[in-house]
SEKOLSE-953976 format. One line per 10 residues: their letters; for each residue x, y, z of N, C-alpha, C, CB. Coordinates in steps of 0.1 Angstrom, whole numbers, plus 5000, padded with zeros to 4 digits. Glycine has a CB too. Layout:
<pts>
a = X,Y,Z,X,Y,Z,X,Y,Z,X,Y,Z; ... .
</pts>
This chain:
<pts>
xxxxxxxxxx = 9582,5424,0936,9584,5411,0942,9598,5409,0946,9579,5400,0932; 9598,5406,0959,9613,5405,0965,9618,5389,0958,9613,5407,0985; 9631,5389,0957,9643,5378,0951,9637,5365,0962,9663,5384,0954; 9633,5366,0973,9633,5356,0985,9620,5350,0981,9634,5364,1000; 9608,5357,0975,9595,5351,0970,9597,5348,0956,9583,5359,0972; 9604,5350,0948,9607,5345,0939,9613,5330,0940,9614,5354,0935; 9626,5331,0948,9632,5318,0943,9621,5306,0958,9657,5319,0944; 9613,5308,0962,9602,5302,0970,9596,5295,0959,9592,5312,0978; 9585,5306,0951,9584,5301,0937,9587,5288,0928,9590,5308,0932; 9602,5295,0927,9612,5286,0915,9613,5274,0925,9631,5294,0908 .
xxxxxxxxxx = 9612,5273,0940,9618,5259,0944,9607,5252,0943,9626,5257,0958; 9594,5262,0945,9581,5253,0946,9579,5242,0930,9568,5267,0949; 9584,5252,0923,9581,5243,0909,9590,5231,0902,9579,5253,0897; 9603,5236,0910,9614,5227,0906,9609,5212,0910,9628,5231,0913; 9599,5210,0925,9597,5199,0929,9581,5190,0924,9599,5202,0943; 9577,5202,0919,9563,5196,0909,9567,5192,0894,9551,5211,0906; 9578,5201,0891,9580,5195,0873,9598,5198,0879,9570,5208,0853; 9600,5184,0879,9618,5182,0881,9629,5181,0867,9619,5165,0890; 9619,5183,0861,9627,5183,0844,9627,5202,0841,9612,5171,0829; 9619,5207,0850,9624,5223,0844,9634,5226,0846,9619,5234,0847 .
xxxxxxxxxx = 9644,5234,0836,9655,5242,0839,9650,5254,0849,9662,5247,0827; 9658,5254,0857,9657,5262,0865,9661,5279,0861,9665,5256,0876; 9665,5279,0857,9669,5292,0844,9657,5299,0835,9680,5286,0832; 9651,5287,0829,9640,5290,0821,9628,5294,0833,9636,5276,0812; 9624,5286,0840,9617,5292,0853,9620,5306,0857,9621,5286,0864; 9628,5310,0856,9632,5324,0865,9631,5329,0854,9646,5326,0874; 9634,5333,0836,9632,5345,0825,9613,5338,0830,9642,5343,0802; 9606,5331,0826,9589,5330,0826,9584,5336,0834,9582,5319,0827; 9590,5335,0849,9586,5342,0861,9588,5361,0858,9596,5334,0874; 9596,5360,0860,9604,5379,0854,9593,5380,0838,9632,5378,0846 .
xxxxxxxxxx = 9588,5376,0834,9577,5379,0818,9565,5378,0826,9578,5364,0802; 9560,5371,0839,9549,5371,0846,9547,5382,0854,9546,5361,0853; 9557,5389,0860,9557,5396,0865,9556,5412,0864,9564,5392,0868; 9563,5409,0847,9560,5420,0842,9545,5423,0834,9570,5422,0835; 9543,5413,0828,9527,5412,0828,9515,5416,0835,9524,5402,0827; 9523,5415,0850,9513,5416,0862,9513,5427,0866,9515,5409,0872; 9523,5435,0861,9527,5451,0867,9520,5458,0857,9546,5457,0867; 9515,5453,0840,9511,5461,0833,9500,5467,0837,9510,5457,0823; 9491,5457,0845,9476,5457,0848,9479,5468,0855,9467,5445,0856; 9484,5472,0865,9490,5479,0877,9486,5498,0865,9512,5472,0883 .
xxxxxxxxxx = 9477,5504,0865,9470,5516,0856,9474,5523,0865,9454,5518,0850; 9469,5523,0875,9464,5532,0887,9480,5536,0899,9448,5521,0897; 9490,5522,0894,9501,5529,0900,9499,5526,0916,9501,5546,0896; 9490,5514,0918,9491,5512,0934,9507,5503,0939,9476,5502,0940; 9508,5503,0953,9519,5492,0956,9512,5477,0954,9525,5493,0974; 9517,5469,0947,9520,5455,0941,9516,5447,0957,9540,5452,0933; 9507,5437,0958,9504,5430,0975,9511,5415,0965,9480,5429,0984; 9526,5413,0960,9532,5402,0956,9524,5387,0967,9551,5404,0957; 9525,5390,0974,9525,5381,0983,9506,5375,0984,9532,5388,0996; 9498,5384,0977,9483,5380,0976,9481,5373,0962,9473,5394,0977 .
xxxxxxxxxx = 9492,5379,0953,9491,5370,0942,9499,5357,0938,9493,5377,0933; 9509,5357,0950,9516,5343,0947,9510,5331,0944,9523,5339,0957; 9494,5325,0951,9493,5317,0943,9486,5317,0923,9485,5311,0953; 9484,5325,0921,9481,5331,0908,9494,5328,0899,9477,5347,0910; 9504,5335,0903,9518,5334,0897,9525,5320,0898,9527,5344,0903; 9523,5313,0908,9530,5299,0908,9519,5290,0895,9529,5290,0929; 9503,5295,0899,9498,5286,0889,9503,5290,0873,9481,5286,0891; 9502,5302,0866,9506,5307,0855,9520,5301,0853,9505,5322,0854; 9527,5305,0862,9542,5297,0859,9541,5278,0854,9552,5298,0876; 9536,5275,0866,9535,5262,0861,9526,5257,0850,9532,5254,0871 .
xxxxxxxxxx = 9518,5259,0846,9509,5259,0835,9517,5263,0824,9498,5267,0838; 9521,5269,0823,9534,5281,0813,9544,5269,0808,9548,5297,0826; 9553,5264,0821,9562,5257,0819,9560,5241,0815,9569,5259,0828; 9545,5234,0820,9542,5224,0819,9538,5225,0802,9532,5219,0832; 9532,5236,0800,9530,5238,0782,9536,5231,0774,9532,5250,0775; 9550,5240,0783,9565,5248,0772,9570,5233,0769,9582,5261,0782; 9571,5224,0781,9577,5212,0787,9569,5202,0774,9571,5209,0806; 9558,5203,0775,9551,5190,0764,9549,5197,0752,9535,5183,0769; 9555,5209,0748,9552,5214,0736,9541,5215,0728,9557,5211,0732; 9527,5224,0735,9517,5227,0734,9517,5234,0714,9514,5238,0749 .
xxxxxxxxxx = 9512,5227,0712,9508,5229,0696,9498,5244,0701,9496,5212,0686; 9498,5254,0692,9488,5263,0689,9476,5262,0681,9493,5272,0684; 9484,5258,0666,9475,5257,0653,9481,5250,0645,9473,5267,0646; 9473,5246,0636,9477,5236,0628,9470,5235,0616,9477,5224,0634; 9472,5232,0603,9469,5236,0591,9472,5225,0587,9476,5247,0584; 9461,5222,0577,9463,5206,0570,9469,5213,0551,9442,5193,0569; 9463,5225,0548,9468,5223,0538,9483,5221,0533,9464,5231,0534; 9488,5227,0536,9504,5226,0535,9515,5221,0550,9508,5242,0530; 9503,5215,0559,9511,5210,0567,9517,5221,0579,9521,5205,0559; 9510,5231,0585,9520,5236,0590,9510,5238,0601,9528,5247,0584 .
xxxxxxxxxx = 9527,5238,0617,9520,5233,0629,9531,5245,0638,9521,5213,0634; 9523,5251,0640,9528,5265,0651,9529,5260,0665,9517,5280,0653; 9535,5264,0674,9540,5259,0687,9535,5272,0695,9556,5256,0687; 9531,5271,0708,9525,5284,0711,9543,5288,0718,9508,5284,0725; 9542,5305,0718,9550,5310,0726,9548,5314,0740,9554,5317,0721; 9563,5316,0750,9557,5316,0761,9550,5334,0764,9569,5311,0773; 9548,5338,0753,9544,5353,0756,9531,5353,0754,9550,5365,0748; 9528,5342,0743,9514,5338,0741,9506,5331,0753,9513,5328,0730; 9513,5320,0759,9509,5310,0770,9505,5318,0779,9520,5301,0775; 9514,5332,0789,9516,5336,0795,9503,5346,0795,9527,5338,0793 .
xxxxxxxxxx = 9501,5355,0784,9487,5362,0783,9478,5355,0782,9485,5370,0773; 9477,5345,0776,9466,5334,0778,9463,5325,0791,9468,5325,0767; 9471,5328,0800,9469,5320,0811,9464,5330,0825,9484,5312,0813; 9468,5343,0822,9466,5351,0831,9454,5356,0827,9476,5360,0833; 9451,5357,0815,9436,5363,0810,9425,5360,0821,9430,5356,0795; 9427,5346,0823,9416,5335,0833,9418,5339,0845,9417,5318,0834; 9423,5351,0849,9428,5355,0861,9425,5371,0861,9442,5351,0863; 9424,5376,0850,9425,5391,0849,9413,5398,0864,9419,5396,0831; 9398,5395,0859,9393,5404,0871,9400,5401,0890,9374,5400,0869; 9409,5387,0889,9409,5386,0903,9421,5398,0907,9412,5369,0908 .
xxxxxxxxxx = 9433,5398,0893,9443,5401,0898,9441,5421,0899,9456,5394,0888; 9434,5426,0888,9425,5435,0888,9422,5447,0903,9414,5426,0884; 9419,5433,0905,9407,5437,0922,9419,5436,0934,9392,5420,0928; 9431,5425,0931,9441,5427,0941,9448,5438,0940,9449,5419,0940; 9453,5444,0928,9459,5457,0928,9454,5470,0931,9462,5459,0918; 9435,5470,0928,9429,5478,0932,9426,5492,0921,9434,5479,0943; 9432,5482,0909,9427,5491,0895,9413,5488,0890,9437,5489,0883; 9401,5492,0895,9390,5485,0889,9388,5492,0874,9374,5486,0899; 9396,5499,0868,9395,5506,0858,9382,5515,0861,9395,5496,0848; 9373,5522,0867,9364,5528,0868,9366,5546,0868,9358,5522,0879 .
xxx = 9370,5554,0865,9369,5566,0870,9362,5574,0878,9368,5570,0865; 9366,5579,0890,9365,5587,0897,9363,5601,0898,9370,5584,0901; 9352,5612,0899,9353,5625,0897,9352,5629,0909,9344,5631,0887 .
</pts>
């Protein structure tokens, strides 16, 4: 993903949630990205630009979490309340996306003889 669709991105969200650091935006984005390259098995070229709306939604979703401080779990016996992380958020948000992004890259995971 080129720097120019990136900070497109970061301006797109700065004006939907005006309370994000803009800093924090850009390490979540660079942790999505790399998330999105993992799927990438097969080693094709990345179509960034087919998945941009995918990545603006995970980002904002990510940050609107991070922003209201999305509880994970919570335990009554002794009281204790985990906070999700954004590595958690992040795999958990793209999961609901996996077969599309899958099919954009053009790793259907299948083997070929």
């Amino acid at each position: 993903m080129n720097d120019e669709m990136k900070k497109e991105i970061i301006q797109s969200l700065k004006k939907q949630l005006p309370t994000a650091n803009e800093e924090r935006l850009s390490t979540i984005l660079e942790l999505i990205i790399v998330e999105i390259e993992s799927y990438n098995s097969c080693g094709n070229v990345i179509a960034w630009e087919k998945l941009q709306g995918v990545i603006t939604e995970v980002l904002y979703q990510s940050m609107k979490n991070e922003l209201e401080k999305t509880i994970s779990s919570v335990r009554r016996g002794d009281t204790t309340i985990s906070y999700a992380t954004a590595s958690q958020q992040i795999q958990g948000l793209l999961s609901g996306y996996d077969d599309l992004i899958i099919r954009i890259l053009g790793c259907g995971g299948v083997v070929f003889w």
